[in-house]
N, C-alpha and C positions, 0 to 999 in steps of 0.2 A: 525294591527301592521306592519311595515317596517322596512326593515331591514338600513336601512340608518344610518348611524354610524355619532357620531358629531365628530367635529376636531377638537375639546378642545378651549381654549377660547384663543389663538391666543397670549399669553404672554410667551416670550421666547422659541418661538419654531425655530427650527432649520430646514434642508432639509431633514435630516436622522430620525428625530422625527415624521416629518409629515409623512416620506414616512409609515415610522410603523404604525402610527396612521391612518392611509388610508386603511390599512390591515384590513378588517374583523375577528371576531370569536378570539379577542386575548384574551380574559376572557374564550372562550373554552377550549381553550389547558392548560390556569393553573389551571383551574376546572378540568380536566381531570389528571393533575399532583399529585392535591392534593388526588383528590379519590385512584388513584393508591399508594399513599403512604400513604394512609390510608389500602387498603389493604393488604400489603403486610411489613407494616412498625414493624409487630413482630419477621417477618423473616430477617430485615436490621438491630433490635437492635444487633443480636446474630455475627454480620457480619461487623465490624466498617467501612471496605472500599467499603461495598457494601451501607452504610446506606451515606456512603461522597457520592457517584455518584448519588443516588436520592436526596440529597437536593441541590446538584449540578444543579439536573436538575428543582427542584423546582427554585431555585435561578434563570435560564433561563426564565423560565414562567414567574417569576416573573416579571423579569424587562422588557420583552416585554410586560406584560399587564401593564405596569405604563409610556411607553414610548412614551408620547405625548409630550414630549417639553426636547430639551438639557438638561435642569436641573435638571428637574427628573432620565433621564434616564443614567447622570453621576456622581448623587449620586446612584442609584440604580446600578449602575454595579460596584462602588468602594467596596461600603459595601459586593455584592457577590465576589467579586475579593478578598477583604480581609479573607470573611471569610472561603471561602476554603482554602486560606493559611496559615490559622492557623490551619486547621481543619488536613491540611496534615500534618504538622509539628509535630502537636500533637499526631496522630497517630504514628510518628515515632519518638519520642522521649518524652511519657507522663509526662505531666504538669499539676500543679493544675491550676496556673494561664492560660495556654494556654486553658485549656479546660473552667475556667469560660469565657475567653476571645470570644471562641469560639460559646459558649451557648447564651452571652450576646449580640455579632454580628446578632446569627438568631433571637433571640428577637427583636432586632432595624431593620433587614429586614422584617421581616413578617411583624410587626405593621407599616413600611412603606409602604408594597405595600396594605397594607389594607385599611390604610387609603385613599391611592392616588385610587387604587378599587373604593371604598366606592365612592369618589368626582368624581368618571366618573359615575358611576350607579347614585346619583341624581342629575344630571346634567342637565336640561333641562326638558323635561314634556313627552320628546318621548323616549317611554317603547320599544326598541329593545330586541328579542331572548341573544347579545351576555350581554346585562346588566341582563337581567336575569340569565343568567351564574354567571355573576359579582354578583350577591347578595350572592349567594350558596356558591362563593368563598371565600366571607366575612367571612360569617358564620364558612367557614371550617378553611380559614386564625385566623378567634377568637379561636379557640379552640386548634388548634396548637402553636399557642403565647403563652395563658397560660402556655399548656404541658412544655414549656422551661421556663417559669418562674418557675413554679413548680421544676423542676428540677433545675434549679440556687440555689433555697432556698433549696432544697435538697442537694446538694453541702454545701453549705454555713452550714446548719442545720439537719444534718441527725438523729435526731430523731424529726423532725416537721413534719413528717407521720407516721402513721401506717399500717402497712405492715403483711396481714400475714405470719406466719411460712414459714421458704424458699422460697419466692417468692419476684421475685427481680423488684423493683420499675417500672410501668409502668403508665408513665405519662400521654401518650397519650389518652388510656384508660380511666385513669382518669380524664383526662380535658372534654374530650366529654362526659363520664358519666356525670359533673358535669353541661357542658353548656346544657346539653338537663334536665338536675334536674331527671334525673335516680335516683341516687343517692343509687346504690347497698349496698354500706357501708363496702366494703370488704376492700377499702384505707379508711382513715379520716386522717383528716388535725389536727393535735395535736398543734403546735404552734401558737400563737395570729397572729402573720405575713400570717399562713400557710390558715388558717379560711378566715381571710380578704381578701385575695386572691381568695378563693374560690366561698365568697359568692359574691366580685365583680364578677365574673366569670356568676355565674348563674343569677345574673341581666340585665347584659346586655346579655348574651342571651337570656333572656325573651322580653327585651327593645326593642331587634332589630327585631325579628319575628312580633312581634306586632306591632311593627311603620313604619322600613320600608318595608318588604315582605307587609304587607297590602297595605301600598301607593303603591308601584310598581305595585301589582294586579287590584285595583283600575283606576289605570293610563291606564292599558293593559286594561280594559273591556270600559273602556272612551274612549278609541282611538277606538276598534275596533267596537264597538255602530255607533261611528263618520262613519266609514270606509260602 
């Protein structure tokens, strides 16, 4: 394996994209973002301005792992630019609409820099340390997506879960319970919308461990055979 990084396919790229894109290890640092706000992300619910400063900082990662061409990387800094200032506003003067607004914004950032992830990790046939960062991030990126759709349909439908006794909705949880098919049973998804949801959820986490973490491992023992 080599750590030789590609430089994307050459459409629309800019001096400031390239120079990013020439950077090693930019899937580390948002694998590294999302672990940490995976750890720590029960202690950010109870805390509204400490939970804005880590998506804030997710939002960072983000858009420097998606930043190989002007275009990506000034749609991905509009959507984080937006959606922190919603997220401050609504903090200081709560909204139902600001806060679906808000919810709906980290939905359309995450499933962007997933996707644009995802199109750097199979890109080409050479398996780098930082695309294998990029797979795991996928992974974690899918599971965070849900968590906020789940929660939009929460908003939208607050009896489309089941919750038990005094305990108050944790989607996170949820979502990753469901994309690994844990499947504890302490939430369930009550509405037709809330199920279909779910079980999209745990299909394609099945779909993606299986198709692409294989091909990528594949790729890595084919190259290093080679080597």
């Amino acid at each position: 394996m080599t750590e030789k990084e590609p430089q994307g396919n050459g459409v629309g790229q800019g001096s400031f994209a390239r120079f990013l894109a020439s950077i090693k290890g930019r899937c580390q640092f948002l694998l590294l973002s999302l672990v940490t706000l995976l750890l720590i992300y029960h202690r950010a619910a109870a805390r509204p301005f400490l939970a804005l400063i880590i998506n804030a900082g997710i939002l960072a990662t983000g858009v420097y792992a998606v930043s190989d061409s002007n275009k990506y990387l000034l749609t991905a800094v509009a959507i984080g630019i937006l959606q922190v200032f919603i997220a401050v506003v609504d903090l200081s003067a709560p909204s139902l609409g600001l806060t679906i607004a808000a919810y709906s914004l980290l939905v359309v950032f995450y499933a962007f820099t997933l996707i644009r992830v995802l199109e750097y990790v199979v890109r080409g046939r050479e398996v780098t340390r930082d695309k294998i960062y990029g797979a795991v991030s996928v992974y974690l990126l899918i599971g965070f997506t849900w968590a906020y759709l789940y929660r939009l349909v929460f908003i939208y439908q607050p009896d489309a879960f089941s919750f038990p006794a005094k305990q108050s909705p944790d989607f996170v949880y949820f979502s990753f319970s469901t994309l690994c098919t844990v499947g504890y049973g302490d939430i369930t998804p009550v509405s037709g919308f809330a199920r279909s949801l779910v079980i999209l959820e745990a299909v394609t986490g099945i779909l993606y461990i299986a198709v692409l973490v294989s091909r990528l491992v594949n790729l890595y023992h084919a190259d290093s055979n080679q080597g």
